[in-house]
PDB file of the backbone (N, CA, C, O) and the ligand in Angstrom, with CONECT records:
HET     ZN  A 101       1
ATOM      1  N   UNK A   1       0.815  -1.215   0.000  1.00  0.00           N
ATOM      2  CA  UNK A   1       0.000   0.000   0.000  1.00  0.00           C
ATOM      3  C   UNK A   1       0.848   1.264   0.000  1.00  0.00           C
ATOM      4  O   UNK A   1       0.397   2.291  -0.508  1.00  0.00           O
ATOM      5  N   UNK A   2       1.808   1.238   0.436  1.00  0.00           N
ATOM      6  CA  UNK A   2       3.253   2.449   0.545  1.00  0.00           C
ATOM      7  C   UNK A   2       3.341   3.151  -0.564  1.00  0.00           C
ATOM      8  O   UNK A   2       3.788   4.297  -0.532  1.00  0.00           O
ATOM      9  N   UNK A   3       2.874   2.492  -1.860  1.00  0.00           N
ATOM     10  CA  UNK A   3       3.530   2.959  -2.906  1.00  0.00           C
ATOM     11  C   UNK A   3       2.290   2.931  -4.087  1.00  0.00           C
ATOM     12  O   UNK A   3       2.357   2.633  -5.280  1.00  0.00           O
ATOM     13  N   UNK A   4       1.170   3.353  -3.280  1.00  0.00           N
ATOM     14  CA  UNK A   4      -0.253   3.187  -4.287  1.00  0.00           C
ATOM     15  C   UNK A   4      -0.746   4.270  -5.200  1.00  0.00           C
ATOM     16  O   UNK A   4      -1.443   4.050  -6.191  1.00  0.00           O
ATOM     17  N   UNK A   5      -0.377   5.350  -4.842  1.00  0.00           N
ATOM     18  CA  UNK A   5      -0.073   6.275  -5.533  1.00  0.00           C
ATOM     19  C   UNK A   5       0.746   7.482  -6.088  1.00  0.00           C
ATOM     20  O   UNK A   5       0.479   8.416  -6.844  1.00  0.00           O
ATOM     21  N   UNK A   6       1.982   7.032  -5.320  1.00  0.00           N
ATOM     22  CA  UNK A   6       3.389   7.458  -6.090  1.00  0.00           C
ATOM     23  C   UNK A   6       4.325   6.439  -7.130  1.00  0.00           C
ATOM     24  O   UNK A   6       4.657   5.452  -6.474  1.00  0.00           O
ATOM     25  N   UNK A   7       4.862   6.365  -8.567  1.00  0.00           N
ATOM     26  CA  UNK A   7       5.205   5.799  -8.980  1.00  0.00           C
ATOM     27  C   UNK A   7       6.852   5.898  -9.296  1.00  0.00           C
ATOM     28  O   UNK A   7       7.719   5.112  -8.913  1.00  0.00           O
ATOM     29  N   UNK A   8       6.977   6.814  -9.913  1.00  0.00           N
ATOM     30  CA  UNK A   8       8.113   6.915 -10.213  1.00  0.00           C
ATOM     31  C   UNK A   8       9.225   7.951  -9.285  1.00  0.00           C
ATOM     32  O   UNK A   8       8.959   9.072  -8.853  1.00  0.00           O
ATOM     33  N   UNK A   9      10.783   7.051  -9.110  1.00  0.00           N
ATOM     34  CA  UNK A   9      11.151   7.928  -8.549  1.00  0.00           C
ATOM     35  C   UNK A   9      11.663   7.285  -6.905  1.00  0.00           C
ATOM     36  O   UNK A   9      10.716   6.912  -6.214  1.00  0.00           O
ATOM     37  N   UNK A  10      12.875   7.165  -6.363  1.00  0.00           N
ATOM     38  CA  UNK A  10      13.128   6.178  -5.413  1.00  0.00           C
ATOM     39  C   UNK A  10      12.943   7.277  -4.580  1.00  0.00           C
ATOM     40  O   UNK A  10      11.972   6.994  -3.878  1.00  0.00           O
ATOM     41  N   UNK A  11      13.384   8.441  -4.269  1.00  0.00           N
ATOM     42  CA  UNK A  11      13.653   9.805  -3.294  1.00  0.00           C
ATOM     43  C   UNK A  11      12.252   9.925  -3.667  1.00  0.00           C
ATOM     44  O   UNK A  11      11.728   8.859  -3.343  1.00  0.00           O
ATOM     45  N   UNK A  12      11.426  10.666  -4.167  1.00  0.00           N
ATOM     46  CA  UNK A  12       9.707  10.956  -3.568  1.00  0.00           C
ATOM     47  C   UNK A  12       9.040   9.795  -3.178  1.00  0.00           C
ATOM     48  O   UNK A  12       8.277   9.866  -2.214  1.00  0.00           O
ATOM     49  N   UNK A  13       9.221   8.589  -3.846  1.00  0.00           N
ATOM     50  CA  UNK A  13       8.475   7.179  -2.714  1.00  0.00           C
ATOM     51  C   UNK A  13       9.419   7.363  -1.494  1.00  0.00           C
ATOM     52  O   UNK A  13       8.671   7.301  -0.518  1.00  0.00           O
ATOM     53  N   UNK A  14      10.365   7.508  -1.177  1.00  0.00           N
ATOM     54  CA  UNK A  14      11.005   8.070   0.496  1.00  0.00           C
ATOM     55  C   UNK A  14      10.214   8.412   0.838  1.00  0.00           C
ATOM     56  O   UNK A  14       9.500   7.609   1.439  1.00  0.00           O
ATOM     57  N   UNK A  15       9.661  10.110   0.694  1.00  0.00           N
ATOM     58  CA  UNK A  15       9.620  10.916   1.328  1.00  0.00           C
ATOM     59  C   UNK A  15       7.936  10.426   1.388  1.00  0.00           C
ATOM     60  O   UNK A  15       7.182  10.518   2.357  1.00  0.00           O
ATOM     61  N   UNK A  16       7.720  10.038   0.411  1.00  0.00           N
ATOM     62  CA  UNK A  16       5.967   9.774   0.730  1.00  0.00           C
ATOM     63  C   UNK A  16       5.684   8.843   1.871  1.00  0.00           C
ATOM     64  O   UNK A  16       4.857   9.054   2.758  1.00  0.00           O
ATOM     65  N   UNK A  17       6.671   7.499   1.721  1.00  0.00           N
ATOM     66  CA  UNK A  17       6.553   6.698   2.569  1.00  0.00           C
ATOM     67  C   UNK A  17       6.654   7.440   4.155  1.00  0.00           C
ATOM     68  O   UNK A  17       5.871   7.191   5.071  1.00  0.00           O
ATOM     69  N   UNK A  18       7.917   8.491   4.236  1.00  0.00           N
ATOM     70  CA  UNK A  18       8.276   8.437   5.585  1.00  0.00           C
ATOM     71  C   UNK A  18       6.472  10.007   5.963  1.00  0.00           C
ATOM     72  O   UNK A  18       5.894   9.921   7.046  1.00  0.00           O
ATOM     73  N   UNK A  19       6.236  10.561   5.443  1.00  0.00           N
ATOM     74  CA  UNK A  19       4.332  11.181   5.656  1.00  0.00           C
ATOM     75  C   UNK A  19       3.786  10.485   5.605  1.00  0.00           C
ATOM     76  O   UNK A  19       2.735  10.876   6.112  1.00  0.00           O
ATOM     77  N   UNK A  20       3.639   9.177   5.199  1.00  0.00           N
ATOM     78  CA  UNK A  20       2.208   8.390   5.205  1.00  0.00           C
ATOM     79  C   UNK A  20       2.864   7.411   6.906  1.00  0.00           C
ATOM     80  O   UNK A  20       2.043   6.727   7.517  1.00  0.00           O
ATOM     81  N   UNK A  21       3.747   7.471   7.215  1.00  0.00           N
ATOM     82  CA  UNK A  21       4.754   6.813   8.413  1.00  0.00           C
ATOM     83  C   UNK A  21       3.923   7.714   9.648  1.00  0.00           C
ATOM     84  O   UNK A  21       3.059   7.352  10.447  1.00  0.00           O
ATOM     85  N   UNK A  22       4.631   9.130   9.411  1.00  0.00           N
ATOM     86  CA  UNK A  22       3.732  10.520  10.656  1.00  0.00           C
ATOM     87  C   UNK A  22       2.254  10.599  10.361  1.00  0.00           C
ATOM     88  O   UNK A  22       1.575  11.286  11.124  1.00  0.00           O
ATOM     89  N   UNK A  23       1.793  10.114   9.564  1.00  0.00           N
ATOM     90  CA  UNK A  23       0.177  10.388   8.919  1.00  0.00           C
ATOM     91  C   UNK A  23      -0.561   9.526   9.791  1.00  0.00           C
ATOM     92  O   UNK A  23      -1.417   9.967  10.558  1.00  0.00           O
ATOM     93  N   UNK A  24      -0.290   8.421   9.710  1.00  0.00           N
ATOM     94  CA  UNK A  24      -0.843   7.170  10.436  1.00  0.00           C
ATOM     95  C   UNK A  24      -0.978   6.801  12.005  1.00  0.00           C
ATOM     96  O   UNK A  24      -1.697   6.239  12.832  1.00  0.00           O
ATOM     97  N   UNK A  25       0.295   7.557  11.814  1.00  0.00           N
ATOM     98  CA  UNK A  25       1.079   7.146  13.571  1.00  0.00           C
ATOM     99  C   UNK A  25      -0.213   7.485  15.100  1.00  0.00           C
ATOM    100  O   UNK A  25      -1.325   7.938  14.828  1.00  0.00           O
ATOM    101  N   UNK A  26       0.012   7.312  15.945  1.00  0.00           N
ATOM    102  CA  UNK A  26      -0.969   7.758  16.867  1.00  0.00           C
ATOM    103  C   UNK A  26       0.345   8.706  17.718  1.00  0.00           C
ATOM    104  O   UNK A  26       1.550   8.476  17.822  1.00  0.00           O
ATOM    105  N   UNK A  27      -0.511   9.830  18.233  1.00  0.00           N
ATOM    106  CA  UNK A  27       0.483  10.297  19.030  1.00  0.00           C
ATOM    107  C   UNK A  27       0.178  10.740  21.118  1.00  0.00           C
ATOM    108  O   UNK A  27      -0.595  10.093  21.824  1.00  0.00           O
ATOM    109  N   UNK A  28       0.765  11.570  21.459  1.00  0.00           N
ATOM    110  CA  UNK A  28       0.751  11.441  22.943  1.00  0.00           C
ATOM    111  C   UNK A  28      -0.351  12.848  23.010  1.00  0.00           C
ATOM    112  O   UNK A  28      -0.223  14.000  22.598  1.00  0.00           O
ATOM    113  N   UNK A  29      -1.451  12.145  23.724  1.00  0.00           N
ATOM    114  CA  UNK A  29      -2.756  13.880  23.837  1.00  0.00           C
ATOM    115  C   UNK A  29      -2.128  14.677  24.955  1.00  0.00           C
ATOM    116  O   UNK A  29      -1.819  14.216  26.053  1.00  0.00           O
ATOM    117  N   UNK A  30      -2.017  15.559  24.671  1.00  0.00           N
ATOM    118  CA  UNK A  30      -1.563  16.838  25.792  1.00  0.00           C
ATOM    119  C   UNK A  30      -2.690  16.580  26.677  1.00  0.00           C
ATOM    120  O   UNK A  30      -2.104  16.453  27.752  1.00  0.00           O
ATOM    121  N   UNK A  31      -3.939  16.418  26.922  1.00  0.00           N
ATOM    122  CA  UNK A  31      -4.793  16.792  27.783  1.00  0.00           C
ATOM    123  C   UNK A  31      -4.989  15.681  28.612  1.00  0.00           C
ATOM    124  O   UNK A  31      -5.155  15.832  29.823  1.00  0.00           O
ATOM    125  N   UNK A  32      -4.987  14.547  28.065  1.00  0.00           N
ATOM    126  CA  UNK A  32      -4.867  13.372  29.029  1.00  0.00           C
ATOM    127  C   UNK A  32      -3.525  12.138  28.807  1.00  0.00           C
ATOM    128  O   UNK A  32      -3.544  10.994  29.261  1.00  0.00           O
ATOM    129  N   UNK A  33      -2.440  12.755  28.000  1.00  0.00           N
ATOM    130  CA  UNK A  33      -1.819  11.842  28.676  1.00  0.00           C
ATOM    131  C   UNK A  33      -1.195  10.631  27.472  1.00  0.00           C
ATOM    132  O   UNK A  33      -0.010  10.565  27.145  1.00  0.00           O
ATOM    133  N   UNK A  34      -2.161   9.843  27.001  1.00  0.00           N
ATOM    134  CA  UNK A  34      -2.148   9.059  26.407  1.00  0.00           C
ATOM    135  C   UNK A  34      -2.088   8.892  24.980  1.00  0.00           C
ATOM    136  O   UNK A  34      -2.489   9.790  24.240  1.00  0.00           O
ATOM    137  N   UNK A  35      -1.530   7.605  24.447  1.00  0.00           N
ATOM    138  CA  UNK A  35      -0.911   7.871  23.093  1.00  0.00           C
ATOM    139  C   UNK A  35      -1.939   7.450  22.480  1.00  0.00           C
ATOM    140  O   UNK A  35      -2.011   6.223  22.416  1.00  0.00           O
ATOM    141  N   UNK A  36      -3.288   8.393  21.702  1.00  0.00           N
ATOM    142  CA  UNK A  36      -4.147   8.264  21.564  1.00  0.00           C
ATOM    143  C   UNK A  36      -4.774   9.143  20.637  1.00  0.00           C
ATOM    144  O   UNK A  36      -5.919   8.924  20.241  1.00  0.00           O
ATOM    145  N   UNK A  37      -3.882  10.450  20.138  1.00  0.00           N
ATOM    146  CA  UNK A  37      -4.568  11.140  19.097  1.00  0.00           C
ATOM    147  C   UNK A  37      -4.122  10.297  17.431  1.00  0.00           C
ATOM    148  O   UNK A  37      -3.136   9.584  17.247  1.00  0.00           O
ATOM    149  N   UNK A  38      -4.937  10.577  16.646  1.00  0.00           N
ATOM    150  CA  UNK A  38      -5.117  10.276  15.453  1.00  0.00           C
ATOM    151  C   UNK A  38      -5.270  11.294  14.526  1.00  0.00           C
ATOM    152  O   UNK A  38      -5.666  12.362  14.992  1.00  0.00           O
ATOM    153  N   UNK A  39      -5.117  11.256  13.665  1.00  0.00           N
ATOM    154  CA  UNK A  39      -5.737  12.248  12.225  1.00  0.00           C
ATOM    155  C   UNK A  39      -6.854  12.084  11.820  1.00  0.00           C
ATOM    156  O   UNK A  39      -7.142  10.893  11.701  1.00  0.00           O
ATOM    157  N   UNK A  40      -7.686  12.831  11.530  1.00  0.00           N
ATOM    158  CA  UNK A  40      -8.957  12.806  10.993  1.00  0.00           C
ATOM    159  C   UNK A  40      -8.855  13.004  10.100  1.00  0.00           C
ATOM    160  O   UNK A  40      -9.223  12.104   9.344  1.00  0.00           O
ATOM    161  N   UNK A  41      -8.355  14.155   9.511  1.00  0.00           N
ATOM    162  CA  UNK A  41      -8.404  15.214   8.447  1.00  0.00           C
ATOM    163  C   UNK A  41      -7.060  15.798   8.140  1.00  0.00           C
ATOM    164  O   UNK A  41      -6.198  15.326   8.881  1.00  0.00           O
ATOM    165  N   UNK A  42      -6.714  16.473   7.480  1.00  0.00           N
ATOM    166  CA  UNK A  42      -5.943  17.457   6.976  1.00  0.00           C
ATOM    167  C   UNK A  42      -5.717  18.746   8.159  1.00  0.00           C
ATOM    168  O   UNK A  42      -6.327  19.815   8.143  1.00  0.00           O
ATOM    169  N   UNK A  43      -4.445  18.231   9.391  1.00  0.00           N
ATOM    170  CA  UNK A  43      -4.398  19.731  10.355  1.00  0.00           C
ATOM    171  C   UNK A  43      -5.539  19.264  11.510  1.00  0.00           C
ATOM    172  O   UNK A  43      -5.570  19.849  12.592  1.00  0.00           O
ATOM    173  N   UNK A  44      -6.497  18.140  11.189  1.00  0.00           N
ATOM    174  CA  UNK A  44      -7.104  18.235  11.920  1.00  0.00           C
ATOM    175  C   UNK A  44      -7.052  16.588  13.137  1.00  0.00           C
ATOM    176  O   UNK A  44      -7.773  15.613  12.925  1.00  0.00           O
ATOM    177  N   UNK A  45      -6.185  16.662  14.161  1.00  0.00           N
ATOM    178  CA  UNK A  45      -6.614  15.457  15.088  1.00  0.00           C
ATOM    179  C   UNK A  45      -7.351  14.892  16.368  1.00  0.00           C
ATOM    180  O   UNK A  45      -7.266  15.679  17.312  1.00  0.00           O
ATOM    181  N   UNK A  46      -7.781  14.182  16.540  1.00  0.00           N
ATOM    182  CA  UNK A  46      -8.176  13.823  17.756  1.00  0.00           C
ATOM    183  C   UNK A  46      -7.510  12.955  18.431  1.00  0.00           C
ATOM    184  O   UNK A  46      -6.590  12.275  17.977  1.00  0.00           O
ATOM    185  N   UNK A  47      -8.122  12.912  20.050  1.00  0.00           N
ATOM    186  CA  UNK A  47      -7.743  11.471  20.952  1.00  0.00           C
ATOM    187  C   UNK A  47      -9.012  10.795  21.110  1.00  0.00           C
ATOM    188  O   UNK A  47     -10.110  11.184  21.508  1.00  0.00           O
ATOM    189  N   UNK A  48      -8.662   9.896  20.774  1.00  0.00           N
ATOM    190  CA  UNK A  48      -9.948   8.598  20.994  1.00  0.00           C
ATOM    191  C   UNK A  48     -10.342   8.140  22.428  1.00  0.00           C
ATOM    192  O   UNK A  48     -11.310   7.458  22.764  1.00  0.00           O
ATOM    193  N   UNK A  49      -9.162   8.788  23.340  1.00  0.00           N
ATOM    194  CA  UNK A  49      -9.369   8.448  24.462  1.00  0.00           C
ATOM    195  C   UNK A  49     -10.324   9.607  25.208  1.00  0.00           C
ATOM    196  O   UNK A  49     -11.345   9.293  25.820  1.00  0.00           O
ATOM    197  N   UNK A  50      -9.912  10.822  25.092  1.00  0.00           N
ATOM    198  CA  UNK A  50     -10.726  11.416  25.620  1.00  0.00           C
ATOM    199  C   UNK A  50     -11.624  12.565  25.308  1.00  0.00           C
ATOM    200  O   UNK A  50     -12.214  13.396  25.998  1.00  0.00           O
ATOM    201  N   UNK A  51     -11.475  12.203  23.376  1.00  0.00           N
ATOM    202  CA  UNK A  51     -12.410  13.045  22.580  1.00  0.00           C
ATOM    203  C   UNK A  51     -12.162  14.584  22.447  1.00  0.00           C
ATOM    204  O   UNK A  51     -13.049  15.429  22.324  1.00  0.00           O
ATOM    205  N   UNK A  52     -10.888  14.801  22.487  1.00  0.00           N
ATOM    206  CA  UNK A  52     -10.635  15.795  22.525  1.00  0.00           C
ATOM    207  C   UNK A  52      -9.985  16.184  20.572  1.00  0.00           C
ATOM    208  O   UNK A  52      -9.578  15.252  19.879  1.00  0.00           O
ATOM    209  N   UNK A  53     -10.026  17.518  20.080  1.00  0.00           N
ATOM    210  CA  UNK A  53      -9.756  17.690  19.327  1.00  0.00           C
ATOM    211  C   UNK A  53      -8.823  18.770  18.890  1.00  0.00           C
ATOM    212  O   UNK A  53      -9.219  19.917  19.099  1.00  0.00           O
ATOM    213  N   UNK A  54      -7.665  18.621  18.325  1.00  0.00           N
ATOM    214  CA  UNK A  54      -6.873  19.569  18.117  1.00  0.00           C
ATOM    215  C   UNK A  54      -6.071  19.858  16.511  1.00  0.00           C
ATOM    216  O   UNK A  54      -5.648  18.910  15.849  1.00  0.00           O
ATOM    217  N   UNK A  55      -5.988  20.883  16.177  1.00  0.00           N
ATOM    218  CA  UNK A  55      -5.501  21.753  15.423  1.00  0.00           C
ATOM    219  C   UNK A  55      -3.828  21.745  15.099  1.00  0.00           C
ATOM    220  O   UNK A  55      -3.084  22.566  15.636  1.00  0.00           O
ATOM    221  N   UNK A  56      -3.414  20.878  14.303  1.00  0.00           N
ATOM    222  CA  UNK A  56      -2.095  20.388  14.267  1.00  0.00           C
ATOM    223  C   UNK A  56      -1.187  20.176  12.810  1.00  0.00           C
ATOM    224  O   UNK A  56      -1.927  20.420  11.857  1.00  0.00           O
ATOM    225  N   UNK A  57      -0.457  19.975  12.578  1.00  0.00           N
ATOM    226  CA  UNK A  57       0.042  19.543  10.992  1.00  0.00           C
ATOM    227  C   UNK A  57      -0.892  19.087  10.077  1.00  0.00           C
ATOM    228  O   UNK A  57      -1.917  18.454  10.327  1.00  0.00           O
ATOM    229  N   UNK A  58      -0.422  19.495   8.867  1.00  0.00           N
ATOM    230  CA  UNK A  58      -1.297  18.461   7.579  1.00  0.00           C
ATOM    231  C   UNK A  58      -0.756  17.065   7.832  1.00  0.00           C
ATOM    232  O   UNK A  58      -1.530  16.124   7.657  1.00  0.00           O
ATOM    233  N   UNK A  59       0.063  16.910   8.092  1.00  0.00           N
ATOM    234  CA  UNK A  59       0.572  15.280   8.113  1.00  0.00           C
ATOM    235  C   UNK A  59       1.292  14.910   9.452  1.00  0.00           C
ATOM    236  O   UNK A  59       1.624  13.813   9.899  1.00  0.00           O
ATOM    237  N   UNK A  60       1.419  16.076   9.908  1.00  0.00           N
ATOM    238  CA  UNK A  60       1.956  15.660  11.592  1.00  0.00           C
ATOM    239  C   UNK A  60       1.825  16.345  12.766  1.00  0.00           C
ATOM    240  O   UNK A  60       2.148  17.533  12.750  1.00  0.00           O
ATOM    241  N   UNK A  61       1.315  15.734  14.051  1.00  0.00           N
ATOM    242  CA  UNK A  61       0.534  16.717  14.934  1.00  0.00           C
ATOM    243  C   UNK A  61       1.118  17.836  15.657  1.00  0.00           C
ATOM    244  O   UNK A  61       0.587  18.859  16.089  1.00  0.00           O
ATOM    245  N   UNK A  62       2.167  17.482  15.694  1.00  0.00           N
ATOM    246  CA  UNK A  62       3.167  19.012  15.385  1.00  0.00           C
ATOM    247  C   UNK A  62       3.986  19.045  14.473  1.00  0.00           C
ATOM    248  O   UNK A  62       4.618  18.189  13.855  1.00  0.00           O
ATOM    249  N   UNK A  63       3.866  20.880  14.426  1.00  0.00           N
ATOM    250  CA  UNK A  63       4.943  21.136  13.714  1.00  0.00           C
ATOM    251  C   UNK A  63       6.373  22.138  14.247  1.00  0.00           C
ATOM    252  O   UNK A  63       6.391  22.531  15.413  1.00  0.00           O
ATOM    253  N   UNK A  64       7.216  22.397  13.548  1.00  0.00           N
ATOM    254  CA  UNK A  64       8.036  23.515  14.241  1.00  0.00           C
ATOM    255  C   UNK A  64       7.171  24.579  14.424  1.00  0.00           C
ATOM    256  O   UNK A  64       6.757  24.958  15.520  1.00  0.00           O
ATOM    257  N   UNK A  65       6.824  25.192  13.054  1.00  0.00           N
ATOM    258  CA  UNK A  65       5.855  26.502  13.186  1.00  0.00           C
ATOM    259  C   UNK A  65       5.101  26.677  14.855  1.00  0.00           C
ATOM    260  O   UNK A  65       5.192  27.624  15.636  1.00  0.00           O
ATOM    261  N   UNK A  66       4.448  25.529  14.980  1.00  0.00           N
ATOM    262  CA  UNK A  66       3.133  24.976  15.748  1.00  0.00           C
ATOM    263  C   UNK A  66       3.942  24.740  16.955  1.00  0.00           C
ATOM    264  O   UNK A  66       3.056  24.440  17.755  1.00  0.00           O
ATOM    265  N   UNK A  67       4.889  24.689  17.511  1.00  0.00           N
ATOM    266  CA  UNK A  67       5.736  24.261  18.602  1.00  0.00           C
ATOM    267  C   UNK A  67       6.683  25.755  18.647  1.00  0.00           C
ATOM    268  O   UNK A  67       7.110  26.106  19.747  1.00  0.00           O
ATOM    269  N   UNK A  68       6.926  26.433  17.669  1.00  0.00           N
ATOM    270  CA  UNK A  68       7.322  27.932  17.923  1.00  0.00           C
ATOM    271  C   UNK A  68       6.064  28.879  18.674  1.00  0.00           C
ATOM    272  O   UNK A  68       6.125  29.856  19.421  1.00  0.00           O
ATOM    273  N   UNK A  69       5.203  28.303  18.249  1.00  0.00           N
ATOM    274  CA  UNK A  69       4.114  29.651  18.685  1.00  0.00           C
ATOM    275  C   UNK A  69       3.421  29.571  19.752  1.00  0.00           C
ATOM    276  O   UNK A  69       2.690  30.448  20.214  1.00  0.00           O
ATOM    277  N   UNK A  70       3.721  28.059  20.362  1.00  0.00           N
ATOM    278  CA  UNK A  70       3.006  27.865  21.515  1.00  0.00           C
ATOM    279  C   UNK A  70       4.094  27.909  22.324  1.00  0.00           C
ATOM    280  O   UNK A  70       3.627  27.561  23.409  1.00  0.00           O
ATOM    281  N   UNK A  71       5.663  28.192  22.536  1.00  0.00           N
ATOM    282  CA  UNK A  71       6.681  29.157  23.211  1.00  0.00           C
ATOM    283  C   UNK A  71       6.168  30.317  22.938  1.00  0.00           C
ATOM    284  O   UNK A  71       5.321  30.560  23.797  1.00  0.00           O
ATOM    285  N   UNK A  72       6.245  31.136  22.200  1.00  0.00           N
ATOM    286  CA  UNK A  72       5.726  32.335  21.851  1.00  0.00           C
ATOM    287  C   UNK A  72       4.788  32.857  23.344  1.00  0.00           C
ATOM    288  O   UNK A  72       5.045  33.558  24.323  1.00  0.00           O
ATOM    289  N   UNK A  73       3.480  31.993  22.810  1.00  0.00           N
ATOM    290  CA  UNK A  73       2.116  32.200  23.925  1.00  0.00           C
ATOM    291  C   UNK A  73       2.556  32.140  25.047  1.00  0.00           C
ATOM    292  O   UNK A  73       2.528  33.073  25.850  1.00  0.00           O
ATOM    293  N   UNK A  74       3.036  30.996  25.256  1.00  0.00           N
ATOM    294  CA  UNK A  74       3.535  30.610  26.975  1.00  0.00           C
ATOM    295  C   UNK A  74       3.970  31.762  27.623  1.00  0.00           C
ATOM    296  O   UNK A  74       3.432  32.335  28.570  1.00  0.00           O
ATOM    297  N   UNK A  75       5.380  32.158  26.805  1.00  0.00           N
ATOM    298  CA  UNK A  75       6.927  33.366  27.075  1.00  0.00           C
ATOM    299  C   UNK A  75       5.389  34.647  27.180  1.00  0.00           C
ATOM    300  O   UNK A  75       5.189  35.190  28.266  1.00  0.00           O
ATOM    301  N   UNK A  76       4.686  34.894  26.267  1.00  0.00           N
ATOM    302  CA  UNK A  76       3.735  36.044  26.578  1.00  0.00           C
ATOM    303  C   UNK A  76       3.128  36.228  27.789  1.00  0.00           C
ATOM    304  O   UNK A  76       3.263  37.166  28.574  1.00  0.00           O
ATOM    305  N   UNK A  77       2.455  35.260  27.870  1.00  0.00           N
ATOM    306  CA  UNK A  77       1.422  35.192  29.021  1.00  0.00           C
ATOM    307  C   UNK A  77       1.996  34.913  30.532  1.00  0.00           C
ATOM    308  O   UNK A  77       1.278  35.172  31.498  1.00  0.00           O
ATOM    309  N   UNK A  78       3.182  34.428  30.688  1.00  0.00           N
ATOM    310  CA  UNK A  78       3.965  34.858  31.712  1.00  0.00           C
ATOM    311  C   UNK A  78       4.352  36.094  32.160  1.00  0.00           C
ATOM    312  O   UNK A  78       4.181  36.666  33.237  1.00  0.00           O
ATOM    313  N   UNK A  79       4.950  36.431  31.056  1.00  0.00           N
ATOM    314  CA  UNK A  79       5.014  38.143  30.714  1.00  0.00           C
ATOM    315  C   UNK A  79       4.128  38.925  31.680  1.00  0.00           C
ATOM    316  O   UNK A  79       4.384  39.735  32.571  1.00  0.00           O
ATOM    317  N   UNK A  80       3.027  38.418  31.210  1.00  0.00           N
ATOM    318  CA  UNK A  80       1.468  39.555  31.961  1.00  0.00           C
ATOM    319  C   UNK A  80       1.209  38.947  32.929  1.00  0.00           C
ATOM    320  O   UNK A  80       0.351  39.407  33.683  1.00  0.00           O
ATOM    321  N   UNK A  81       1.792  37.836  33.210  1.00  0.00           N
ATOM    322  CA  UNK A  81       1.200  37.487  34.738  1.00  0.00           C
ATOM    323  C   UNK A  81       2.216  38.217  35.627  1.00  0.00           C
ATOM    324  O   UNK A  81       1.998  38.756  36.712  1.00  0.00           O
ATOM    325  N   UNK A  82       3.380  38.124  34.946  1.00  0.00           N
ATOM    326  CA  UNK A  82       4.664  38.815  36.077  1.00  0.00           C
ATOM    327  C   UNK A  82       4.271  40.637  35.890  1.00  0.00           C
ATOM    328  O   UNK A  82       4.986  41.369  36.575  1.00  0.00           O
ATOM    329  N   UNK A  83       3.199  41.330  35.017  1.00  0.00           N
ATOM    330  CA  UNK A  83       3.655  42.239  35.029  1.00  0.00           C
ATOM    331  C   UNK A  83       2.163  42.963  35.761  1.00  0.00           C
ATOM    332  O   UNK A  83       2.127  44.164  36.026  1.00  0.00           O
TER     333      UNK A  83
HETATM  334 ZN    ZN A 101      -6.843  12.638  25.321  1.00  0.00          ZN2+
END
């Protein structure tokens, strides 16, 4: 199935293989804990465990971008609590 709709080409079947690898994967839910979110959609995952839904990569539930900006928030909102 790895290779069902990429054909030609050893380096893009890589790279497809190793996104359809993070695409699939289940990962760890921030809110409870457990390795339990999934992909639904495109950016969009859940945890099956505790139905929670979050806003994450097209193909992986984080990203740098997405892991820069939630330092960002954090470093802010400390900010205003200390100030
Ligand atoms: Zn959860």
């Amino acid at each position: 199935m790895v290779n069902a709709s990429i054909r030609y080409g050893a380096r893009i079947r890589k790279q497809y293989a190793a996104v359809q690898k993070e695409k699939n994967a289940q990962y760890k839910c921030p809110s409870c804990g457990k390795i339990k979110v999934r992909r639904v959609s495109t950016g969009v995952w859940k945890c099956s465990h505790c139905g929670k839904v979050y806003a994450g990569g097209a193909y992986t539930f984080t990203t740098p971008a997405g892991e820069a900006a939630v330092r960002t928030i954090a470093a802010l909102s400390a900010q205003k609590q200390a100030a």
